[in-house]
C-alpha positions as CSV (number, residue, x, y, z in Angstrom):
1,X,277.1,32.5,-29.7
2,X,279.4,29.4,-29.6
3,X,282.3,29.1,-31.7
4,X,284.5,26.2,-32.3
5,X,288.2,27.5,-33.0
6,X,290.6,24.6,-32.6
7,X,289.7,20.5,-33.2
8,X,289.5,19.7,-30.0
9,X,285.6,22.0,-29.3
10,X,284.8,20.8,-32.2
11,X,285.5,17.1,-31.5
12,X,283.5,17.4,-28.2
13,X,280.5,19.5,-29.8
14,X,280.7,16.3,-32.5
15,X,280.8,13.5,-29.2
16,X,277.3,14.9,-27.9
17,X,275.7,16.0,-31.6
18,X,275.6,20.1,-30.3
19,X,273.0,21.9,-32.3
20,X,274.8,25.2,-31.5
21,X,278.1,23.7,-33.7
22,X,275.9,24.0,-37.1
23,X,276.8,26.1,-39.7
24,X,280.5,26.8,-37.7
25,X,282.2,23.0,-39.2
26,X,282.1,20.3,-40.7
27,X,283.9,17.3,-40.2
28,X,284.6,14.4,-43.1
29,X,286.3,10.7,-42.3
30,X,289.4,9.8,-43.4
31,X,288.5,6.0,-44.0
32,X,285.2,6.7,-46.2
33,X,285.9,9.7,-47.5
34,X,282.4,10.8,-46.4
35,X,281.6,14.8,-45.1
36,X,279.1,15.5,-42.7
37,X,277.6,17.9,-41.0
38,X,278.5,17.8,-36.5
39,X,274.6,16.9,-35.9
40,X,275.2,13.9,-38.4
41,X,272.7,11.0,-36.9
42,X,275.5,8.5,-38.9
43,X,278.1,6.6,-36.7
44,X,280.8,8.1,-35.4
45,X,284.4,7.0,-36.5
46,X,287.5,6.7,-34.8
47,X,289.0,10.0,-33.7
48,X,292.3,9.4,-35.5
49,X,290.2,9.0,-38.9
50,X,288.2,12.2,-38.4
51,X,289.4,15.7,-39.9
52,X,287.5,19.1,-39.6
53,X,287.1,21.8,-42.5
54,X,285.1,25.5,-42.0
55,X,283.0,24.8,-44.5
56,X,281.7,21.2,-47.3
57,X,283.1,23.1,-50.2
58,X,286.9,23.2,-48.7
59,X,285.9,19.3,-47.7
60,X,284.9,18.6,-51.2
61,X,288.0,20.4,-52.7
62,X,290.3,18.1,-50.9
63,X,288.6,14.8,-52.3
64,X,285.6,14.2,-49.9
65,X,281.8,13.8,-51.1
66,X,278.8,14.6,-49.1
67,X,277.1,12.4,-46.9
68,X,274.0,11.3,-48.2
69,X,271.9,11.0,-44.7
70,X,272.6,14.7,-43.7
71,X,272.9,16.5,-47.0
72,X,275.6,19.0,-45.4
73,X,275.7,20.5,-48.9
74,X,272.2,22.0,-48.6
75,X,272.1,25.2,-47.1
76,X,270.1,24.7,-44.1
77,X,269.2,21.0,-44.6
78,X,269.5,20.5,-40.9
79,X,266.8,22.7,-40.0
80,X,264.1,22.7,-42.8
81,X,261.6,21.4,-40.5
82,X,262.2,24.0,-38.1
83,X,261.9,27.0,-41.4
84,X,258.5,25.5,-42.3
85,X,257.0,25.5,-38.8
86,X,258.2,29.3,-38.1
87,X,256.9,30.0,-41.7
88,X,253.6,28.6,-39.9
89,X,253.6,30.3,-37.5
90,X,254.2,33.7,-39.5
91,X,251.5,33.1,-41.7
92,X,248.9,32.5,-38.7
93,X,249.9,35.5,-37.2
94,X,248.8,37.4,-39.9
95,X,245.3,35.4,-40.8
96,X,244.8,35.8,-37.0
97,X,245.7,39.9,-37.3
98,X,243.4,40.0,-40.7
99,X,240.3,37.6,-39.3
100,X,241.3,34.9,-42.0
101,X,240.0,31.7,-41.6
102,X,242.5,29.0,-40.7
103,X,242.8,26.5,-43.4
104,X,245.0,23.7,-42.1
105,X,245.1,22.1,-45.7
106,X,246.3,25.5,-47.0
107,X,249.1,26.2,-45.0
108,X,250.4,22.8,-44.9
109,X,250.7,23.1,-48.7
110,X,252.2,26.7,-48.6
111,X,255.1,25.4,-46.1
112,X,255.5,21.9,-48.3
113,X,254.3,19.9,-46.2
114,X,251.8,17.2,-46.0
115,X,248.4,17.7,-43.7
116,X,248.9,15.1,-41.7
117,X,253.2,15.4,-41.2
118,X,252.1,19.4,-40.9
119,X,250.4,18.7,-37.9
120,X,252.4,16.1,-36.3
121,X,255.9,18.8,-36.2
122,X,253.9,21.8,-35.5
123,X,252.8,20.3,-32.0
124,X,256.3,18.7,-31.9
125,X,258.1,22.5,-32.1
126,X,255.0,24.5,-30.7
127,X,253.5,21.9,-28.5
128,X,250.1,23.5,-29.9
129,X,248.1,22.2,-32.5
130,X,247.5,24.3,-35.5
131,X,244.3,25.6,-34.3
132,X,244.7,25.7,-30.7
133,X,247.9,28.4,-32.0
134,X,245.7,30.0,-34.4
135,X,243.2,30.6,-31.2
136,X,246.3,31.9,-29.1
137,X,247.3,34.1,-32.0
138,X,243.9,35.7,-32.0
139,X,243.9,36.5,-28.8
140,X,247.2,38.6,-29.3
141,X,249.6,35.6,-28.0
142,X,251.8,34.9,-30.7
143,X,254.7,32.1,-29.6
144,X,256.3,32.3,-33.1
145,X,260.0,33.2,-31.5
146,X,259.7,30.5,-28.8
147,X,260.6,27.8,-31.7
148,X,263.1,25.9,-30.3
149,X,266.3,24.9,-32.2
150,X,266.8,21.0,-33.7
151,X,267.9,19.2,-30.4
152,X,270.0,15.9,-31.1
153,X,269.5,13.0,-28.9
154,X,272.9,12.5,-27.8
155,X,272.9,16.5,-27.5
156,X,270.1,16.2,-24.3
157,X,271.2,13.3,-23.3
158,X,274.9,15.5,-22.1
159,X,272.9,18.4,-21.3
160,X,271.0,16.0,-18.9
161,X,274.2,14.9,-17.5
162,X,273.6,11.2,-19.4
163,X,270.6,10.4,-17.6
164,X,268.6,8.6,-20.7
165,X,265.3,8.7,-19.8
166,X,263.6,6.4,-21.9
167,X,259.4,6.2,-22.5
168,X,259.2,3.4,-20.3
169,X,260.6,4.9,-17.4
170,X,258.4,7.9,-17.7
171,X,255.3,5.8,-18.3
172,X,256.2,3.6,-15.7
173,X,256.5,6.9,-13.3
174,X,253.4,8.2,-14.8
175,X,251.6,5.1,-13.5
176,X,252.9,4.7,-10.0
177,X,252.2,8.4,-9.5
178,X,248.2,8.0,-10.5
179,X,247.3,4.6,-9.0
180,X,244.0,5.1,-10.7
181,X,245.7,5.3,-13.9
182,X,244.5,2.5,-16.3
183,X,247.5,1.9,-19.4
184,X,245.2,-0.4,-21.1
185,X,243.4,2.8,-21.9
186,X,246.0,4.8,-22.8
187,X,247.8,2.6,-25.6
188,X,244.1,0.5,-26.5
189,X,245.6,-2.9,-26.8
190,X,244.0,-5.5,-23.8
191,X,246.0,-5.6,-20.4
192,X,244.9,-9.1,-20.2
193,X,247.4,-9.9,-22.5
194,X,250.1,-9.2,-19.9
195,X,248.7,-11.1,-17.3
196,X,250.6,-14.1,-16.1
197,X,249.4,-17.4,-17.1
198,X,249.7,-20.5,-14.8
C-alpha cells in the first residue's frame, strides 16, 4: 500500500494522475479555489498555487468547494464504474453457481446501468463480454478479483516510461505485421478514398 506523507509524493503521484494516491489526499488550487481529487482529468495548475489536505471536508472548512468534474465529495466517485462491474461479476457467479439464466437486461438494471453502456465497461474491465464470463463462470472460472483498478492516462503513460502509444501507431503496426491485412475492412469506410488523385 502506497502512502503519501509529505507534499512533495503527493505532488508527483498528482504529475502522472497515480490511481494508488485515491482516497490518501486531496489537493485544491489556490487561484480558483477549486478541490479535487489527485486522478482529477481537469488541468493542472501551477505548483506554487496548489495546496494538499487529508481529506475534501478539511479543504472545504478552509474556503474551498468541490470540483464539479471529479465530484471528490462522493465517496467513491472515482471508481463507481469499477463497483458496478465487480457487482457484475458477483451476481453471475452466483446465477452460474445456481443454473440461472443470464439476463443481460437484468443485471444491467440491478448495477444502474444501461444495456448497452453495461456491456461496453464490462469488456473494458473484464475484457469478456457478459456472456462469454457468464460461460467462464459456469465452468468454475470466475475472474471477479482480476478487476483492475481505474488507470489514468497520464498514470500509464509514466508507468510506460512516456512512451504514448497512440491507436495509429498500433494499427499502423498491426498492418505492417499482416500484409494480408485489409483496414478498409476493419473500420468499413472505402480505402479508395485515400488513394492519391493525380
Amino acid at each position: 500500500m502506497l502512502f503519501f506523507p509529505d507534499s512533495e509524493s503527493r505532488y508527483q503521484a498528482l504529475l502522472v494522475r497515480n490511481p494508488q494516491a485515491e482516497g490518501h489526499f486531496v489537493y485544491a488550487v489556490t487561484t480558483t479555489r477549486i478541490v479535487c481529487r489527485p486522478t482529477c482529468s481537469s488541468r493542472l495548475a501551477l505548483r506554487k498555487n496548489i495546496v494538499f489536505f487529508d481529506c475534501v471536508a478539511q479543504a472545504m472548512e478552509s474556503g474551498y468547494r468541490p470540483c464539479k468534474r471529479c465530484s471528490p465529495e462522493v465517496v467513491s466517485g472515482w471508481n463507481r464504474t469499477r463497483n458496478c462491474v465487480l457487482g457484475a461479476c458477483a451476481i453471475m457467479g452466483q446465477w452460474a453457481k445456481t443454473n440461472h439464466k443470464l439476463d443481460v437486461d437484468l443485471l444491467a438494471s440491478t448495477v444502474g446501468l444501461s444495456k448497452w453502456h453495461f456491456c461496453r465497461v464490462f469488456k473494458m474491465y473484464t475484457g469478456h463480454t457478459p456472456r462469454r464470463y457468464f460461460v467462464l463462470c459456469g465452468k468454475g472460472q470466475d475472474l471477479g478479483g482480476n478487476i483492475p483498478l481505474v488507470q489514468t492516462k497520464k498514470y500509464l503513460q509514466a508507468v510506460k516510461g512516456g512512451q504514448e502509444v497512440d491507436d495509429v501507431t498500433m494499427l499502423l503496426s498491426l498492418w505492417e505485421e499482416s500484409p494480408g491485412l485489409d483496414l478498409g475492412s476493419m473500420f468499413d469506410f472505402p480505402m479508395d478514398l485515400f488513394a492519391l488523385h493525380d
